[in-house]
C-alpha positions in Angstrom: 6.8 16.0 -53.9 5.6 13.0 -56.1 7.8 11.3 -58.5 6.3 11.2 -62.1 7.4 8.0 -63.9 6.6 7.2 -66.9 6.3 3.5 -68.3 7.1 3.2 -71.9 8.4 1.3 -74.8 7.0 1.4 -78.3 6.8 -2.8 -78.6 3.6 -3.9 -78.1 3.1 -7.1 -75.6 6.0 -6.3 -73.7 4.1 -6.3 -70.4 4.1 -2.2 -69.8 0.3 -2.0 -68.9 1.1 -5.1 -66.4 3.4 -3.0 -65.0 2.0 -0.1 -64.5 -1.4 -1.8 -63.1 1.0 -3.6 -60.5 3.1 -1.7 -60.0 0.6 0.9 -58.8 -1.0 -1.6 -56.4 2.1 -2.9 -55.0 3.6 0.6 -54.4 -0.4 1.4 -52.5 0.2 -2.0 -50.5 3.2 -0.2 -49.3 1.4 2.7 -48.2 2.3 5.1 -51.0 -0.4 7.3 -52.3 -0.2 6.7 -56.4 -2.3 7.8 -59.2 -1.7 5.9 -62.1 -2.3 7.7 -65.8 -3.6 5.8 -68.5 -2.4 7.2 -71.5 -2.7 4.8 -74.0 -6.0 4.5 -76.1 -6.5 0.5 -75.4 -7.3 1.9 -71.9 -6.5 -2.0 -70.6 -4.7 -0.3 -67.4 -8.5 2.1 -66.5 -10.2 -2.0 -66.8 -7.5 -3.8 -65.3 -7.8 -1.8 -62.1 -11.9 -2.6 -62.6 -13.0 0.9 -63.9 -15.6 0.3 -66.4 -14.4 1.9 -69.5 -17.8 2.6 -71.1 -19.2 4.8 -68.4 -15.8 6.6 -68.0 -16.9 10.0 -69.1 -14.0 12.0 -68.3 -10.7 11.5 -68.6 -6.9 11.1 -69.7 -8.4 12.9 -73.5 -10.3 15.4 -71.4 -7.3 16.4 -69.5 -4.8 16.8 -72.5 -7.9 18.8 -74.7 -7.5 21.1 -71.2 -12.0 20.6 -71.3 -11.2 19.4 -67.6 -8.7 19.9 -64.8 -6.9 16.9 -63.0 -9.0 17.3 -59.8 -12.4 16.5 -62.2 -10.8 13.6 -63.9 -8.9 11.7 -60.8 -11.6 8.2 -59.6 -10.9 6.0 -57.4 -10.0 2.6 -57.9 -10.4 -0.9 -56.1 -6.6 -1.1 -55.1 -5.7 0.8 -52.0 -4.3 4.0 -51.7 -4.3 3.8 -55.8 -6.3 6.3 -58.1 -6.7 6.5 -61.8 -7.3 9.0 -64.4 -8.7 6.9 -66.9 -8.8 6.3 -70.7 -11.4 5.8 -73.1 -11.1 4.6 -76.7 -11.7 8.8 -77.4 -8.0 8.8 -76.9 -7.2 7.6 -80.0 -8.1 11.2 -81.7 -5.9 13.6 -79.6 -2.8 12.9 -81.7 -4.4 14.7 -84.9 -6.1 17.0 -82.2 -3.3 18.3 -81.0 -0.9 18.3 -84.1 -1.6 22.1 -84.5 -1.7 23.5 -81.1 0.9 25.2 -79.5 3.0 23.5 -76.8 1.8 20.3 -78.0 4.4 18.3 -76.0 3.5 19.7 -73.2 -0.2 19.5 -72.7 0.3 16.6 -69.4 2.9 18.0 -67.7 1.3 21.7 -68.1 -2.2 19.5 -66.6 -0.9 17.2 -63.7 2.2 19.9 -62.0 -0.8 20.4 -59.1 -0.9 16.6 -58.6 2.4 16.3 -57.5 1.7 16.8 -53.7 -0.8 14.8 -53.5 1.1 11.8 -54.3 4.1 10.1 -53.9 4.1 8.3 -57.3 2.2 8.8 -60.5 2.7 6.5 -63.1 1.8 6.3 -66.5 1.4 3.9 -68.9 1.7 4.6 -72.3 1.1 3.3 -75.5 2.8 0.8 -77.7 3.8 4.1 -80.0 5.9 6.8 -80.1 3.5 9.5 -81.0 2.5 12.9 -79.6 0.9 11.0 -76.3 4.3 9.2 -75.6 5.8 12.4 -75.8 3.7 14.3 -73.8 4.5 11.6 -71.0 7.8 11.5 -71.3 8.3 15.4 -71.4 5.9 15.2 -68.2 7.9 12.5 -66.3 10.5 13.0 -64.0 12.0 9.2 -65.3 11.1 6.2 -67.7 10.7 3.0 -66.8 11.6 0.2 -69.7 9.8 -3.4 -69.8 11.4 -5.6 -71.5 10.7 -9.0 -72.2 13.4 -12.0 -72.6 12.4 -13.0 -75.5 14.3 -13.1 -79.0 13.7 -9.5 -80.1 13.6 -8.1 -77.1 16.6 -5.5 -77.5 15.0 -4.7 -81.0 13.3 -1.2 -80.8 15.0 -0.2 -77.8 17.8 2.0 -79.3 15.4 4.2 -81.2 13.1 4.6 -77.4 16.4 5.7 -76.0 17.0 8.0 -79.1 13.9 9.4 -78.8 14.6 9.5 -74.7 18.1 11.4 -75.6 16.0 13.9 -78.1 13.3 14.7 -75.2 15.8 15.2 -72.7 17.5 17.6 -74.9 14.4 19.8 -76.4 11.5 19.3 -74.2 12.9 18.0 -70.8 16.1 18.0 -69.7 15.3 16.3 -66.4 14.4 13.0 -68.1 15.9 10.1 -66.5 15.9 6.3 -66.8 14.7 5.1 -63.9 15.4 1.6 -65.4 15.1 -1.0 -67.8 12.7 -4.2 -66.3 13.2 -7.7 -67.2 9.5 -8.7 -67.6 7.9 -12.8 -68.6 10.8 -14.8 -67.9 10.9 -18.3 -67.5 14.1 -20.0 -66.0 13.6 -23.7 -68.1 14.2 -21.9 -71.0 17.7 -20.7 -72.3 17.0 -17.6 -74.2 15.0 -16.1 -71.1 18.8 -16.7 -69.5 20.3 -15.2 -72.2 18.8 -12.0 -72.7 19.0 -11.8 -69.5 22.7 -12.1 -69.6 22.4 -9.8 -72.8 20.5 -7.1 -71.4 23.0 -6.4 -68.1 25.6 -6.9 -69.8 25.2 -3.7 -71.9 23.3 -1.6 -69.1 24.2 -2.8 -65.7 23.2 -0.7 -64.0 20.2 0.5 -65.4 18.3 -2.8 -64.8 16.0 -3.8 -62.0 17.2 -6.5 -59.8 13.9 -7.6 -59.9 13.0 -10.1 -62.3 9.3 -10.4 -63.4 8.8 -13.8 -64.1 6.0 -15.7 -66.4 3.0 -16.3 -64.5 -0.5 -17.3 -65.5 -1.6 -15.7 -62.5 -0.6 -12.3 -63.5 -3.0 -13.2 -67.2 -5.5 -13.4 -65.7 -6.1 -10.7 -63.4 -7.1 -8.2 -65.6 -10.5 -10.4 -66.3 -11.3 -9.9 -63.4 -10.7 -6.0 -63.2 -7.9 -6.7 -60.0 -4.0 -5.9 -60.0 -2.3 -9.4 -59.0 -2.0 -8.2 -55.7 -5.8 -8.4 -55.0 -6.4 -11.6 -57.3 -3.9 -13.6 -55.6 -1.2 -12.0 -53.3 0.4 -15.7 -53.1 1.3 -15.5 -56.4 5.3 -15.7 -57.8 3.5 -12.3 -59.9 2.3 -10.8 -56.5 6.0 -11.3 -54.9 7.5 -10.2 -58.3 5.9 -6.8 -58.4 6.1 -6.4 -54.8 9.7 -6.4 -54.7 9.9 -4.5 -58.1 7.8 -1.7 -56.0 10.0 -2.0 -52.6 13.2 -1.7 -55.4 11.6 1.7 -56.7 11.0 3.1 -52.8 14.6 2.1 -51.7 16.2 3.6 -54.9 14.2 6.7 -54.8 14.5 7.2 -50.7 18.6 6.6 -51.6 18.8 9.1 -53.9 16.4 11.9 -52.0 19.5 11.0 -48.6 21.3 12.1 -51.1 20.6 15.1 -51.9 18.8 15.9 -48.4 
């Protein structure tokens, strides 16, 4: 059974699309079979994995309008053991396309339930909002992953994502779970990154990532080059970074499934 995990926060820039790109290929490096979901309209996660957005005819806006089932929409990407079911700019219209139908919240999880054996993680990234497309993922998603970056406002925005995580969990899925909150664009020289850091597990413990993702130019520019950090330089402190963050997700999840095997 795959785990769905959704990455979200409703701040723009704070690295989630990053994550879920790298995330995805570090987790295939490992030999995990991931489809990654790219529900957000900007659709920088379908080019950042080097899927040319302008001849993607089907897709994420396909699959929620129910016009296509999963199996149609799924291509594969240049990252191994990573698929994608990509977005086009279309996405932008399913919000007021969907604002009458029944079930609304519930359009992905009601299309991707058959994926579930066929991978061990899908991801998806979702827009910088938290509109009818962020709530279909997080109503789909077994947990939520939160970026957040150590910068100034970085904690600004967060309580209303974890109000709106409390007010899924309790009307559309009550299976929700934080699967953590991610440190993301550090830098060590500088004092605030050091002190959000402090900040941030401090309040949630926890619920943060050991792993740190730190600044890296590296990590820029791989997405001009349609490759996950991984494939555009697997030296790279990014490359280790996201690495770790995806041997952190295995261990957790492998602890908890002991657990309750």
């Amino acid at each position: 059974m795959g785990k769905i995990i959704a990455i979200a926060n409703q701040k723009g820039g704070v690295g989630k699309t990053t994550t879920s790109v790298n995330l995805a290929a570090g987790l295939g490096v490992l030999e995990r079979r991931v489809l990654l979901i790219d529900a957000d309209p900007q659709a920088n996660a379908t080019s950042g994995l080097g899927v040319d957005v302008d001849q993607v005819e089907k897709g994420t806006y396909q699959l929620l309008e129910h016009t296509a089932n999963a199996d149609e929409v799924i291509i594969g990407t240049n990252s191994p053991n990573v698929d994608i079911i990509p977005a086009h700019i279309d996405l932008v219209a399913i919000e007021i396309e969907l604002v009458d139908k029944e079930a609304r919240e519930y359009m992905l999880k009601e299309a991707i339930g058959s994926l579930r054996d066929q991978y061990d993680f899908i991801l998806i990234d979702c827009a910088p909002s938290l509109g009818l497309l962020t709530l279909n993922a997080l109503t789909a998603a077994d947990s939520v992953i939160i970026p957040i970056q150590c910068e100034y406002f970085a904690l600004e925005g967060l309580g209303k994502l974890l109000n709106t995580i409390k007010s899924v969990q309790r009307i559309h899925n009550q299976d929700l779970d934080i699967e953590g909150l991610l440190l993301t664009m550090y830098d060590s020289r500088l004092r605030l990154s050091n002190q959000v850091v402090e900040e941030v597990k401090k309040h949630f413990d926890e619920m943060v990532f050991q792993t740190i993702i730190q600044r890296n130019v590296r990590l820029g520019e791989a997405p001009s080059y349609g490759e996950s950090i991984i494939t555009y330089d697997a030296g790279s402190k990014g490359a280790n970074n996201y690495l770790s963050l995806a041997n952190e997700l295995i261990e957790k999840n492998a602890a908890v499934h002991g657990q309750s095997d």
